[in-house]
PyMOL Python script that loads the backbone (N, CA, C, O; Angstrom):
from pymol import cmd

cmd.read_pdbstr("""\
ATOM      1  N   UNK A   1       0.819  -1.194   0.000  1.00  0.00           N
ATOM      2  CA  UNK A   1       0.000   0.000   0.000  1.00  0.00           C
ATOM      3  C   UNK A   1       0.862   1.258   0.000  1.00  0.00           C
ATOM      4  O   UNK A   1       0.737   2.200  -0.783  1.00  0.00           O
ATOM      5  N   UNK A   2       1.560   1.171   0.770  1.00  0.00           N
ATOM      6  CA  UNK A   2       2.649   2.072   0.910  1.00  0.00           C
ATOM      7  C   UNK A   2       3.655   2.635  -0.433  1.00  0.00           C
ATOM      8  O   UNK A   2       4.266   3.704  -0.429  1.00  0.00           O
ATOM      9  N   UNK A   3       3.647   1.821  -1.338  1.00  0.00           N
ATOM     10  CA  UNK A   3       4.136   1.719  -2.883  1.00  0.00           C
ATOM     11  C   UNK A   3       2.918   2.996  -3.528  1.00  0.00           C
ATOM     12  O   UNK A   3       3.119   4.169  -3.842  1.00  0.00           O
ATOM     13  N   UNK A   4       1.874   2.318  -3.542  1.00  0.00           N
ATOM     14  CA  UNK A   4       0.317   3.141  -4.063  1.00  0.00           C
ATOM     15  C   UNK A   4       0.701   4.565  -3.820  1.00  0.00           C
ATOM     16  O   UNK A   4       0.318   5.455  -4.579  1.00  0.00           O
ATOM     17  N   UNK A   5       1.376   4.774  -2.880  1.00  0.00           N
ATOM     18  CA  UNK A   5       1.001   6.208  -2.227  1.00  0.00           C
ATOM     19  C   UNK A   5       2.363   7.021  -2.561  1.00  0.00           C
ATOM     20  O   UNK A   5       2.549   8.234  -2.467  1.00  0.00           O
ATOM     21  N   UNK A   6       3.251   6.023  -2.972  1.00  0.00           N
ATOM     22  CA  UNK A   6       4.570   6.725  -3.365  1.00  0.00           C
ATOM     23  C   UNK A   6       4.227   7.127  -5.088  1.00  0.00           C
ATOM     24  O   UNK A   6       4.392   8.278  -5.494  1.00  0.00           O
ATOM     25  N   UNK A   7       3.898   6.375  -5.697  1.00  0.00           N
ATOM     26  CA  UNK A   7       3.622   6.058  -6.781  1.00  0.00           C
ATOM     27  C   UNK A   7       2.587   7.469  -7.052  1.00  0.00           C
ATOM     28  O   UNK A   7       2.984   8.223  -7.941  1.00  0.00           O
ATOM     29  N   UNK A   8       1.770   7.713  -6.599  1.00  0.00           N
ATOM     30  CA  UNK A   8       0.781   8.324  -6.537  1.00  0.00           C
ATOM     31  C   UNK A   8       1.525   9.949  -6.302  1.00  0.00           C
ATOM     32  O   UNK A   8       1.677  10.792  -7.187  1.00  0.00           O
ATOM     33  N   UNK A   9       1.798  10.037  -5.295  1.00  0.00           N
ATOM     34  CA  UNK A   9       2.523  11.225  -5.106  1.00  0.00           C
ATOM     35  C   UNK A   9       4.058  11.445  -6.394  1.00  0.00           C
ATOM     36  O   UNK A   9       4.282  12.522  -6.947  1.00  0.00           O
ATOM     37  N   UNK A  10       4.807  10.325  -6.593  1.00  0.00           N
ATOM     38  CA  UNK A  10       5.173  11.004  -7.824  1.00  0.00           C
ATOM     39  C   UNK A  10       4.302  11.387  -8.986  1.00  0.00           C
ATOM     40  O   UNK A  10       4.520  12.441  -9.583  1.00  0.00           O
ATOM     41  N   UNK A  11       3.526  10.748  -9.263  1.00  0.00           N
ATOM     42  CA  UNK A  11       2.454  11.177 -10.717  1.00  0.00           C
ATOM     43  C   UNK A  11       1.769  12.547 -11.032  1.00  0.00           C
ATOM     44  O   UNK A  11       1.667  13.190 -12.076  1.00  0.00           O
ATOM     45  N   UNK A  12       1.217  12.822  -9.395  1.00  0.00           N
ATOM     46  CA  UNK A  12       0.942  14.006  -9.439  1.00  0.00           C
ATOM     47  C   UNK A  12       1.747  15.546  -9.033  1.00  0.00           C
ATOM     48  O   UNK A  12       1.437  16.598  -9.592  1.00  0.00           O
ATOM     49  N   UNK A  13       2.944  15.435  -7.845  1.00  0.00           N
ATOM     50  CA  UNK A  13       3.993  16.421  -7.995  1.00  0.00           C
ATOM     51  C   UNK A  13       5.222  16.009  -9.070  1.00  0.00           C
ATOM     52  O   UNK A  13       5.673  16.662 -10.011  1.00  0.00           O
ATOM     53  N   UNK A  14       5.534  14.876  -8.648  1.00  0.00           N
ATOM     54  CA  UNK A  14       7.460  14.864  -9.273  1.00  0.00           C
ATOM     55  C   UNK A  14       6.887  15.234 -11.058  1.00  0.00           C
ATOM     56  O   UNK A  14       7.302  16.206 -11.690  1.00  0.00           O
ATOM     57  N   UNK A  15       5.902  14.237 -11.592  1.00  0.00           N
ATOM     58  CA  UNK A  15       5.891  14.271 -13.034  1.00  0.00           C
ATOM     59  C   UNK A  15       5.713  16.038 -14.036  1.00  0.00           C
ATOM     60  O   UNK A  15       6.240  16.588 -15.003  1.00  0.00           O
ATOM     61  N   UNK A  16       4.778  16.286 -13.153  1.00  0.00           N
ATOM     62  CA  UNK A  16       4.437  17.711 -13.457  1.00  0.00           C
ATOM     63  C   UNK A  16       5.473  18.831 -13.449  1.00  0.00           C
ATOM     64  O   UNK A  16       5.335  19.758 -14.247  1.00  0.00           O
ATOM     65  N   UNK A  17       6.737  18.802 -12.405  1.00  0.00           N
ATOM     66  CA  UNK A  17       7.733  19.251 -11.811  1.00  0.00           C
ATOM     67  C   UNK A  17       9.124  19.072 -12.918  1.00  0.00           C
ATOM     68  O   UNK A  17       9.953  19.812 -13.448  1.00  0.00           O
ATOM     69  N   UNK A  18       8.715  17.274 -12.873  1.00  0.00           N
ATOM     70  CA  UNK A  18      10.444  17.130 -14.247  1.00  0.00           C
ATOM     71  C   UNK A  18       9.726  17.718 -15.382  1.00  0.00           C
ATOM     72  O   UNK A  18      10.494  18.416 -16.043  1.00  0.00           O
ATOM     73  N   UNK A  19       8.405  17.687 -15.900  1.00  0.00           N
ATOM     74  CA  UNK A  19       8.481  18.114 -17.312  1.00  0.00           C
ATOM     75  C   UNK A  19       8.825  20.047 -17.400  1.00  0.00           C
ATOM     76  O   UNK A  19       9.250  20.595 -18.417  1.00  0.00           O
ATOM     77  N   UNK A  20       8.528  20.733 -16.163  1.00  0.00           N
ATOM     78  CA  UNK A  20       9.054  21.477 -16.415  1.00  0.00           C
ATOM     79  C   UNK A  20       9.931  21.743 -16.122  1.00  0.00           C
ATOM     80  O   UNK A  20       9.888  22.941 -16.405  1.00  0.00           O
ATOM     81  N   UNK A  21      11.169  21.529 -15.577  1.00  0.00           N
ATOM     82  CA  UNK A  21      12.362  21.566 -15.073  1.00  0.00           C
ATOM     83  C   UNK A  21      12.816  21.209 -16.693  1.00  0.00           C
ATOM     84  O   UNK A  21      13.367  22.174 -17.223  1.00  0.00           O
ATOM     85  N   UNK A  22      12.717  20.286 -17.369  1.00  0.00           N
ATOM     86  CA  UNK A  22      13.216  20.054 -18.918  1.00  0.00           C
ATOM     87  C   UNK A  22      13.068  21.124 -19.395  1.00  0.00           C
ATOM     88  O   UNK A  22      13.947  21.983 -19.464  1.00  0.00           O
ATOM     89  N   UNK A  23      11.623  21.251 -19.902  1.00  0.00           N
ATOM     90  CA  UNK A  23      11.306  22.804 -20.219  1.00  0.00           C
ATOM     91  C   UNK A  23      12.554  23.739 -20.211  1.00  0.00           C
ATOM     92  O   UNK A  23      13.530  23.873 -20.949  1.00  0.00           O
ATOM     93  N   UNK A  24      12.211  24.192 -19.327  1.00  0.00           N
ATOM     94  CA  UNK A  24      12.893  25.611 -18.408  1.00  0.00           C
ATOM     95  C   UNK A  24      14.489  25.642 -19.267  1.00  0.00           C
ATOM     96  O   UNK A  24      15.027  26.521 -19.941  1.00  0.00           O
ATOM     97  N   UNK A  25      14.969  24.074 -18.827  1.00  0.00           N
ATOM     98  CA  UNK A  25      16.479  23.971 -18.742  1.00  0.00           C
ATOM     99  C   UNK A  25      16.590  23.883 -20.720  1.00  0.00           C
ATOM    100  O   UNK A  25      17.128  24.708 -21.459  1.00  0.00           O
ATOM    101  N   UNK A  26      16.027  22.866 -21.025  1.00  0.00           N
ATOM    102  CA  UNK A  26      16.314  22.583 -22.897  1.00  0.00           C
ATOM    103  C   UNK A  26      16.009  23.407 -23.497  1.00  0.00           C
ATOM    104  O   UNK A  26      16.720  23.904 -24.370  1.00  0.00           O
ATOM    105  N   UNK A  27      14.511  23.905 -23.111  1.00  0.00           N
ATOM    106  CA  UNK A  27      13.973  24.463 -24.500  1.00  0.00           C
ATOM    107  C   UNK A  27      13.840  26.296 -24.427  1.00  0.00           C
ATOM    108  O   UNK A  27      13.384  27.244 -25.067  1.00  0.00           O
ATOM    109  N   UNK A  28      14.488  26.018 -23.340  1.00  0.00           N
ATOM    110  CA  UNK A  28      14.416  28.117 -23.060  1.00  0.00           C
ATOM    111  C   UNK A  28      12.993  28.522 -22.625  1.00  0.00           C
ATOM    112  O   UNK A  28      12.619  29.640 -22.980  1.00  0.00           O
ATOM    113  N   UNK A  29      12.434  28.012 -22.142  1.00  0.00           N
ATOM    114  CA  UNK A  29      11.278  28.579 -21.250  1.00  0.00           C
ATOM    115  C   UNK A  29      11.296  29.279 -20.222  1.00  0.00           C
ATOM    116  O   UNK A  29      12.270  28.895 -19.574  1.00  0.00           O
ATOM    117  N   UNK A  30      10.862  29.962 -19.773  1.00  0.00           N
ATOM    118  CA  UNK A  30      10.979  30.803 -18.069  1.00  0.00           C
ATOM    119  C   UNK A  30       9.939  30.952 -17.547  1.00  0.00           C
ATOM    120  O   UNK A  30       8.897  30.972 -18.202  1.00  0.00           O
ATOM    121  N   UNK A  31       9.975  31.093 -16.227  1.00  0.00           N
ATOM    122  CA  UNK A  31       8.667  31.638 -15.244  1.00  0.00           C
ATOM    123  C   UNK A  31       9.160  33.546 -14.860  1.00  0.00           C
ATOM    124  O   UNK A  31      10.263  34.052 -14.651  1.00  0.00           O
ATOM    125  N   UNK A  32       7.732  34.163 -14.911  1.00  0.00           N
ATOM    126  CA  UNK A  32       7.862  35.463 -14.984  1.00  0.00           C
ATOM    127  C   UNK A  32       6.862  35.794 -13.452  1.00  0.00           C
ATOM    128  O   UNK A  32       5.876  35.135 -13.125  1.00  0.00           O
ATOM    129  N   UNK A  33       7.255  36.601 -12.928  1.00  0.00           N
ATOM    130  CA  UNK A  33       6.416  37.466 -11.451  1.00  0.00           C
ATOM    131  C   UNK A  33       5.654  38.365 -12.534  1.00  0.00           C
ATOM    132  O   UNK A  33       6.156  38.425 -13.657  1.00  0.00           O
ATOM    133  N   UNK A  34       4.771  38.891 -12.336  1.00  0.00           N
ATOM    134  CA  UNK A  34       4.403  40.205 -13.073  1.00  0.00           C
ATOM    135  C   UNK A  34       4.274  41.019 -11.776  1.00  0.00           C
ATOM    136  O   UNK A  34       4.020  40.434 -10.723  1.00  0.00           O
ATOM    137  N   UNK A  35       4.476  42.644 -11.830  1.00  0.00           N
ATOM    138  CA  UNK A  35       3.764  43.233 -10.770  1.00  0.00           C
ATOM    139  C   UNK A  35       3.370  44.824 -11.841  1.00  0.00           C
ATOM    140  O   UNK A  35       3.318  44.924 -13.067  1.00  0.00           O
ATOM    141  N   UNK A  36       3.197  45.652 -10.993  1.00  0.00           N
ATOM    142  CA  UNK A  36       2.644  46.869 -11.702  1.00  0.00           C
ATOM    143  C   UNK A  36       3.432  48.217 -10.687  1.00  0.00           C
ATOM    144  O   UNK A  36       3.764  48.273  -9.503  1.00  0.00           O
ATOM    145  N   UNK A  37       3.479  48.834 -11.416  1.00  0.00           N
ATOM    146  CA  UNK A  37       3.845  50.227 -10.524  1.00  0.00           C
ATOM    147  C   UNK A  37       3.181  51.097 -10.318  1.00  0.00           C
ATOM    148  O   UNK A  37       2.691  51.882 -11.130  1.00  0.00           O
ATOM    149  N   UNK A  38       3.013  51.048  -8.450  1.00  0.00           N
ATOM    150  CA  UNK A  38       1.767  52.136  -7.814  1.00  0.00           C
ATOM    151  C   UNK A  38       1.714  53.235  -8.164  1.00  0.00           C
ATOM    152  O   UNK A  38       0.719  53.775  -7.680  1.00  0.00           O
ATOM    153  N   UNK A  39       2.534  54.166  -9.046  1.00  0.00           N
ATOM    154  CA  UNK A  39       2.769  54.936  -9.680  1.00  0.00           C
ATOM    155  C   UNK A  39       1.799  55.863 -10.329  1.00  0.00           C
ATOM    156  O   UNK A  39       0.949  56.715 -10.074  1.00  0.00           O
ATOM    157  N   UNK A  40       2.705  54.895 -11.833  1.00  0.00           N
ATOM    158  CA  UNK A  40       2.490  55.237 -13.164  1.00  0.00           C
ATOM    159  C   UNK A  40       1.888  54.059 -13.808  1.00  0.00           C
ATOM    160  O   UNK A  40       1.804  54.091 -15.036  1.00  0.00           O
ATOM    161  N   UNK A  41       1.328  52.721 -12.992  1.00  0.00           N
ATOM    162  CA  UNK A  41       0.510  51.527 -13.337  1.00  0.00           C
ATOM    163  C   UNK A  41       1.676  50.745 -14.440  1.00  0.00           C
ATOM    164  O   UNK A  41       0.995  49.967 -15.107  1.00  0.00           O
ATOM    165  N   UNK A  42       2.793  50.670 -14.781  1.00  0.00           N
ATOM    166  CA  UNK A  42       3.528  50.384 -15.853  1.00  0.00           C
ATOM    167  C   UNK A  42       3.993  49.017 -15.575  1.00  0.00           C
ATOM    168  O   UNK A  42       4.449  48.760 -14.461  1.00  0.00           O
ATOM    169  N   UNK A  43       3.895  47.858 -16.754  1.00  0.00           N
ATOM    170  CA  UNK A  43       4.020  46.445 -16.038  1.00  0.00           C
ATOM    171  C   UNK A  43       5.595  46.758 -15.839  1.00  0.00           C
ATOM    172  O   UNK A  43       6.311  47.506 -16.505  1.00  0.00           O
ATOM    173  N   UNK A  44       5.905  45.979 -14.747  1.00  0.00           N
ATOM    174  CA  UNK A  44       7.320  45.143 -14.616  1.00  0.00           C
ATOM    175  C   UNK A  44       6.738  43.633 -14.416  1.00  0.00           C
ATOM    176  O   UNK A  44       5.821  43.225 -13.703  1.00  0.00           O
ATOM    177  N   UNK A  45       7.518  43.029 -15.215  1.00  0.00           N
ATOM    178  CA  UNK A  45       7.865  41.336 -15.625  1.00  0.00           C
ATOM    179  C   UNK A  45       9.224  41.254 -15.105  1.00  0.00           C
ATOM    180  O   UNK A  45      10.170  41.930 -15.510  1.00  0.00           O
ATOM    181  N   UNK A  46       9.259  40.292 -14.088  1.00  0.00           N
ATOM    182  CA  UNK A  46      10.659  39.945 -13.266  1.00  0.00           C
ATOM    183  C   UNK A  46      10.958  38.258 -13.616  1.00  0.00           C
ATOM    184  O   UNK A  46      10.036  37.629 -13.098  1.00  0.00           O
ATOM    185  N   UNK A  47      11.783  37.453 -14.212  1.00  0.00           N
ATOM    186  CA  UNK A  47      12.165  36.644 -14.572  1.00  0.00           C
ATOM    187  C   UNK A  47      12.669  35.801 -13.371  1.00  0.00           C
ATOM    188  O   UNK A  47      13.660  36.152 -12.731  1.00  0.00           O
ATOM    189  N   UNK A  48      11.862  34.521 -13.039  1.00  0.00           N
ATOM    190  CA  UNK A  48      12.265  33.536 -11.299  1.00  0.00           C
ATOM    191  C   UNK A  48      12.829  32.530 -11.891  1.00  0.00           C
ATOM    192  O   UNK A  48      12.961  32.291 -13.092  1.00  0.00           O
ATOM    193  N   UNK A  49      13.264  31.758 -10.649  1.00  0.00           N
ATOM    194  CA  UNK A  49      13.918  30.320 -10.692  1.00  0.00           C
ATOM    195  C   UNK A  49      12.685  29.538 -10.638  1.00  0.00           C
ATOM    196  O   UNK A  49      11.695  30.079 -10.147  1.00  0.00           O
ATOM    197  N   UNK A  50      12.604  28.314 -11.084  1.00  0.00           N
ATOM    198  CA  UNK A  50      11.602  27.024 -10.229  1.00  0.00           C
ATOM    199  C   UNK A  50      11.650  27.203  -9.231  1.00  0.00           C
ATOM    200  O   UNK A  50      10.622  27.734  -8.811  1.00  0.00           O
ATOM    201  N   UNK A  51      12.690  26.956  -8.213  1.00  0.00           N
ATOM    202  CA  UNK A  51      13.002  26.970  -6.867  1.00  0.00           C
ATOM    203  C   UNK A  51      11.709  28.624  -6.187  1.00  0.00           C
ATOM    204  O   UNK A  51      10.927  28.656  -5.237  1.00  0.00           O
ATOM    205  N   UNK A  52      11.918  29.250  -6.796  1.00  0.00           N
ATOM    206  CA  UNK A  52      11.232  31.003  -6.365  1.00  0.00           C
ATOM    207  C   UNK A  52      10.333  30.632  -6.777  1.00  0.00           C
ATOM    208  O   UNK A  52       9.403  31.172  -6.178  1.00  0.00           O
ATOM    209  N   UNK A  53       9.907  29.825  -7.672  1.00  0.00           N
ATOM    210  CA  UNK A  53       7.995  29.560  -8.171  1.00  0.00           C
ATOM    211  C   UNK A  53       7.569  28.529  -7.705  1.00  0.00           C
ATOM    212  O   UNK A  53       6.476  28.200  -8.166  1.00  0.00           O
ATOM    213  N   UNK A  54       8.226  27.514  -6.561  1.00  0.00           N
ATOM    214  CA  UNK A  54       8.167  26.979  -5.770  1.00  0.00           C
ATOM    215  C   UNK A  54       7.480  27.401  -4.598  1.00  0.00           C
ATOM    216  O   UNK A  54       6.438  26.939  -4.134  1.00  0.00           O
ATOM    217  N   UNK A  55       8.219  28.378  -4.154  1.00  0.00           N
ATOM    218  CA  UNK A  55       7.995  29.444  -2.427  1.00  0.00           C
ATOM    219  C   UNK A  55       6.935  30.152  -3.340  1.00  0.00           C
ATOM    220  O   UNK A  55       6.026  30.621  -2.656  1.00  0.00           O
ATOM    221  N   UNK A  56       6.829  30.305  -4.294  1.00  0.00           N
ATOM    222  CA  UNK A  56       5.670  31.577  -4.965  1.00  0.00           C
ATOM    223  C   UNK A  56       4.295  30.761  -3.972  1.00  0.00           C
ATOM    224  O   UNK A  56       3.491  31.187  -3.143  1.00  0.00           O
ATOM    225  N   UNK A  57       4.562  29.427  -4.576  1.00  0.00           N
ATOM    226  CA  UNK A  57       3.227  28.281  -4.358  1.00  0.00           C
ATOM    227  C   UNK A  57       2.951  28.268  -3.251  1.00  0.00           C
ATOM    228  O   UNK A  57       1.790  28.545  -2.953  1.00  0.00           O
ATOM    229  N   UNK A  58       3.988  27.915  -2.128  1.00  0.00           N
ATOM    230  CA  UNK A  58       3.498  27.796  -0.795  1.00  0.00           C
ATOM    231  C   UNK A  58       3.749  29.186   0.273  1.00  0.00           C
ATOM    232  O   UNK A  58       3.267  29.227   1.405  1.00  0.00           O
ATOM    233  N   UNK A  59       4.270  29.868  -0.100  1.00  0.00           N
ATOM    234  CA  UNK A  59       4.432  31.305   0.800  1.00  0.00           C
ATOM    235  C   UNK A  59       4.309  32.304   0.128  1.00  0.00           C
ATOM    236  O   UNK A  59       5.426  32.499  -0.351  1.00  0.00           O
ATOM    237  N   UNK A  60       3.525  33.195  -0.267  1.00  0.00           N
ATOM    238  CA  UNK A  60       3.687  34.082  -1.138  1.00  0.00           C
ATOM    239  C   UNK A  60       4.370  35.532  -0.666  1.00  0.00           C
ATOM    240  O   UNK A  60       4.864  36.383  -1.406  1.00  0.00           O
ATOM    241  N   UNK A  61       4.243  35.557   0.847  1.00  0.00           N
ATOM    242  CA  UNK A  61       4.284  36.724   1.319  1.00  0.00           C
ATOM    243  C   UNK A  61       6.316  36.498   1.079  1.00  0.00           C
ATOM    244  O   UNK A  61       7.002  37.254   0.392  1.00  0.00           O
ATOM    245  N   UNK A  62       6.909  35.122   1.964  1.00  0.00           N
ATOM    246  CA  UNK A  62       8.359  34.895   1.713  1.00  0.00           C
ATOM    247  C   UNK A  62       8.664  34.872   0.594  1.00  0.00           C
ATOM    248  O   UNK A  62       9.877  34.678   0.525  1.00  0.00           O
ATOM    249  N   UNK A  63       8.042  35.005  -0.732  1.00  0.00           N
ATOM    250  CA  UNK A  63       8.218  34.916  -2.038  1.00  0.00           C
ATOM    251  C   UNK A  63       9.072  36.586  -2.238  1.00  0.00           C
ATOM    252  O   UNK A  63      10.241  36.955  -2.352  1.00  0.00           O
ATOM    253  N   UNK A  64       7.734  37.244  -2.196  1.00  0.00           N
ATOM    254  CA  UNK A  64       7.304  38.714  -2.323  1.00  0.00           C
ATOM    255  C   UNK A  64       9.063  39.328  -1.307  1.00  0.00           C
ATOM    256  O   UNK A  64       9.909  40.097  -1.765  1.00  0.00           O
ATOM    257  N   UNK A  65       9.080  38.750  -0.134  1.00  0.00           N
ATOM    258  CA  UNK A  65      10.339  39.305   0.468  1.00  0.00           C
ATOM    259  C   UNK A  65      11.724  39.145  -0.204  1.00  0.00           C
ATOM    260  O   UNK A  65      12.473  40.098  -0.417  1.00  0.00           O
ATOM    261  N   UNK A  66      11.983  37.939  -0.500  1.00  0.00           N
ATOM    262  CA  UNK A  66      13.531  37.522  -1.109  1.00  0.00           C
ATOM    263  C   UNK A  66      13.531  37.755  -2.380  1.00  0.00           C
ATOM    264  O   UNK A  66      14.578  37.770  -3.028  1.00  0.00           O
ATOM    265  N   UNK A  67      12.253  37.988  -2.949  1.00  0.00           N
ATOM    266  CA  UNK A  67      12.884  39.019  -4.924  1.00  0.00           C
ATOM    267  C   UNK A  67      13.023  40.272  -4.177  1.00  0.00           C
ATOM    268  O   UNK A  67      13.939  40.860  -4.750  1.00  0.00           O
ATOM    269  N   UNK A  68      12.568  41.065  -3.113  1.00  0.00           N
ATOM    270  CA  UNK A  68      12.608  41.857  -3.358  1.00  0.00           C
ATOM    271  C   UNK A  68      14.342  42.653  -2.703  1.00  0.00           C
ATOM    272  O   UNK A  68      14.935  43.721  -2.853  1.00  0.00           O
ATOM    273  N   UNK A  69      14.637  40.932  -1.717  1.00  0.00           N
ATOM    274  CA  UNK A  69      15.985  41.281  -1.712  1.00  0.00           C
ATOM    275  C   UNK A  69      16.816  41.325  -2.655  1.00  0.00           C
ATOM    276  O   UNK A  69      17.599  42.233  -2.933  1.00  0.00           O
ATOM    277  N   UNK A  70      16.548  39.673  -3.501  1.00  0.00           N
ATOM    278  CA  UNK A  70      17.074  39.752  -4.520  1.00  0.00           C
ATOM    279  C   UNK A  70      17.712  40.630  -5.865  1.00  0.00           C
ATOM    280  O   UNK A  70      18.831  40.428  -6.336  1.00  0.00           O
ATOM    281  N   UNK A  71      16.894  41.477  -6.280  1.00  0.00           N
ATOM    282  CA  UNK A  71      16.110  42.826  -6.913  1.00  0.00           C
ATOM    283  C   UNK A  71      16.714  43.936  -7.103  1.00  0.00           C
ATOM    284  O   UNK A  71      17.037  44.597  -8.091  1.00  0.00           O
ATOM    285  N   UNK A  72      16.911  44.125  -4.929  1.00  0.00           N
ATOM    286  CA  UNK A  72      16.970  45.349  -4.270  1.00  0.00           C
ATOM    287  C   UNK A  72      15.667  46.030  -4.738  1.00  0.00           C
ATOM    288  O   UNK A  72      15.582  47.121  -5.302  1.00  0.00           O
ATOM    289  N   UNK A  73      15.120  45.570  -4.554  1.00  0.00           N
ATOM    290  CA  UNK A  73      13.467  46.897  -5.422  1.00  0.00           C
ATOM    291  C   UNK A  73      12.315  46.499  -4.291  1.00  0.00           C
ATOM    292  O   UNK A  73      12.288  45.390  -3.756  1.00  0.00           O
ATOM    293  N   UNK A  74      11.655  47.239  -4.091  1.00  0.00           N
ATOM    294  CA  UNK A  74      10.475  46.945  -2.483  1.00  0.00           C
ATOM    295  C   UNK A  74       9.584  46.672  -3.655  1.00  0.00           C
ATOM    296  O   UNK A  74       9.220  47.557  -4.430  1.00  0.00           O
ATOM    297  N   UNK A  75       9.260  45.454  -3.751  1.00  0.00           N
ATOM    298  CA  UNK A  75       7.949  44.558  -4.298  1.00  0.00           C
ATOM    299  C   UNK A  75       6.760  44.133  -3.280  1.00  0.00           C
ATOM    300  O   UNK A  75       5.869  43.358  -3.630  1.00  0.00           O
ATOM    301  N   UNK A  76       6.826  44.688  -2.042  1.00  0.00           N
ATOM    302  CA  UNK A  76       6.095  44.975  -0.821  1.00  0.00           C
ATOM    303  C   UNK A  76       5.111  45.649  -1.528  1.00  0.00           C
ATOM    304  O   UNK A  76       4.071  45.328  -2.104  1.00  0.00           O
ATOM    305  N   UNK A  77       5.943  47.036  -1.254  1.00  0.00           N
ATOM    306  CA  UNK A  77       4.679  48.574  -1.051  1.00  0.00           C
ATOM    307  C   UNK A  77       4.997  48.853  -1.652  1.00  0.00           C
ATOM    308  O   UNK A  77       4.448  49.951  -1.560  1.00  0.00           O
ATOM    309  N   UNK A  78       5.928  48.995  -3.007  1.00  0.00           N
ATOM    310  CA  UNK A  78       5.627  49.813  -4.275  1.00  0.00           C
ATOM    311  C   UNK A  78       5.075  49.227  -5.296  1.00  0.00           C
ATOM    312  O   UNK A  78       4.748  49.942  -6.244  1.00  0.00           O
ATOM    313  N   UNK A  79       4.829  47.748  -5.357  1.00  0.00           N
ATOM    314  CA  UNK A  79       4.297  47.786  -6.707  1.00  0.00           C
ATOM    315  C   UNK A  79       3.059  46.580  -6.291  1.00  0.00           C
ATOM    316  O   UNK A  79       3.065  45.976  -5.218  1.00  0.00           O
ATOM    317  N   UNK A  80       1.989  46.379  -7.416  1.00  0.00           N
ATOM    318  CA  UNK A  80       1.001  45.532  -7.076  1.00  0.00           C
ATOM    319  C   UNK A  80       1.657  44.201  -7.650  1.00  0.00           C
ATOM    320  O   UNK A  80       2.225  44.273  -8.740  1.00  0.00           O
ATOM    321  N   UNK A  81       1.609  43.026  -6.988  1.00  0.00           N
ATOM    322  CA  UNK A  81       1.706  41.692  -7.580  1.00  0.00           C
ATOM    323  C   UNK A  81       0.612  41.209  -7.928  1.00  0.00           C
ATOM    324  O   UNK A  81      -0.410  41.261  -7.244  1.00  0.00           O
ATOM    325  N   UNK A  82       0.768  40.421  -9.590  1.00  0.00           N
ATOM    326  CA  UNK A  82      -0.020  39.918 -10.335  1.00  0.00           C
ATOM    327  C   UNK A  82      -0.309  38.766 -10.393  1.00  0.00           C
ATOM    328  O   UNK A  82      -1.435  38.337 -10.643  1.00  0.00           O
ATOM    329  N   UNK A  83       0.958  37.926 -10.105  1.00  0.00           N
ATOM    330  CA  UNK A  83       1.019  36.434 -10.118  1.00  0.00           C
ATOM    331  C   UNK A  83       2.000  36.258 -10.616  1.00  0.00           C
ATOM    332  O   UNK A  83       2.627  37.200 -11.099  1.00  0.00           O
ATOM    333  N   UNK A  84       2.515  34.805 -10.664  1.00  0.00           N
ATOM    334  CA  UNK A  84       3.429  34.100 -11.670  1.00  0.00           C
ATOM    335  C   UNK A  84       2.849  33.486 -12.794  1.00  0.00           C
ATOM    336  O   UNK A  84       1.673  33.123 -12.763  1.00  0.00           O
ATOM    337  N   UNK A  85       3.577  33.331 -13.807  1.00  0.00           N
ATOM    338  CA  UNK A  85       3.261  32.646 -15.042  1.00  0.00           C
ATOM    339  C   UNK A  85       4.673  32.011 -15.807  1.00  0.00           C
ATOM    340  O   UNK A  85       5.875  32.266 -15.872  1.00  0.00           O
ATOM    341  N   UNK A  86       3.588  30.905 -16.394  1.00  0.00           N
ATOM    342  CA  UNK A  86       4.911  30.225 -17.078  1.00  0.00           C
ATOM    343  C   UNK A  86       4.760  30.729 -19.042  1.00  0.00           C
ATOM    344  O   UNK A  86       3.829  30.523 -19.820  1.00  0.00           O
ATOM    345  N   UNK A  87       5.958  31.346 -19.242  1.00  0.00           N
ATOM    346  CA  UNK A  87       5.787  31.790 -20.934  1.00  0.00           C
ATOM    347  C   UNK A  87       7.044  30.950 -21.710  1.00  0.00           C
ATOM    348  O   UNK A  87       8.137  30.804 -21.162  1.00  0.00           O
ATOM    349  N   UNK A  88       6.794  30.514 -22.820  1.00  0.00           N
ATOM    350  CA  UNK A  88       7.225  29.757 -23.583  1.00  0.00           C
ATOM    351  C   UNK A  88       7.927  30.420 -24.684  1.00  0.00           C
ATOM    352  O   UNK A  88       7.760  31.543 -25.161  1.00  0.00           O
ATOM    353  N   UNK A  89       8.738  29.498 -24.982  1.00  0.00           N
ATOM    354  CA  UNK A  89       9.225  30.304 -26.175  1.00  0.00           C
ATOM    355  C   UNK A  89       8.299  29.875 -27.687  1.00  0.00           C
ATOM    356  O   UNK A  89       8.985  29.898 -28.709  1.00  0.00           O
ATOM    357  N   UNK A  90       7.368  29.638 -27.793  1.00  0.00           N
ATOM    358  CA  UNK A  90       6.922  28.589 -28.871  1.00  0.00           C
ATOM    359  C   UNK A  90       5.692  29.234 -29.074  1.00  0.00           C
ATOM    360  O   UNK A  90       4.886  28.785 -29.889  1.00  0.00           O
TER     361      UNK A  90
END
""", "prot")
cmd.dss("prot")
cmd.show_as("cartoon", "prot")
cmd.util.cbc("prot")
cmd.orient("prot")
């Protein structure tokens, strides 16, 4: 039973995970943050790791903190976050 459940849990995280990790790495794909500027409303598109669209998934707020160390740019309180997305080259 214990097999079932391994089995199971790769099918639905690991499989979904390697095909894009191939992606990403072969075919030049990327994951993008979008946010906006409280401003002048003007998009910024910030370019992540898997690993950062990872934490996007389960923490968003620790997401939102380490680009914005990353960055150096306050993605806090200056700009609105949109989400992540995955864009293709194709």
């Amino acid at each position: 039973m214990t097999e079932f459940y391994l089995l199971f849990a790769f099918a639905v995280f690991g499989l979904p995970l390697l095909f894009l990790w191939v992606d990403l790495v072969f075919l030049g794909s990327f994951l993008v943050a979008n946010f906006l500027t409280l401003e002048k409303r003007e998009p910024l598109n910030v370019q992540i790791t898997i690993s950062e669209y990872l934490n996007y998934l389960v923490d968003r707020s620790s997401f939102l903190n380490k680009l914005s160390t990353k960055w150096d740019k306050d993605f806090v309180n200056e700009h609105y976050f949109g989400g992540c997305k995955y864009v293709s080259r194709f």
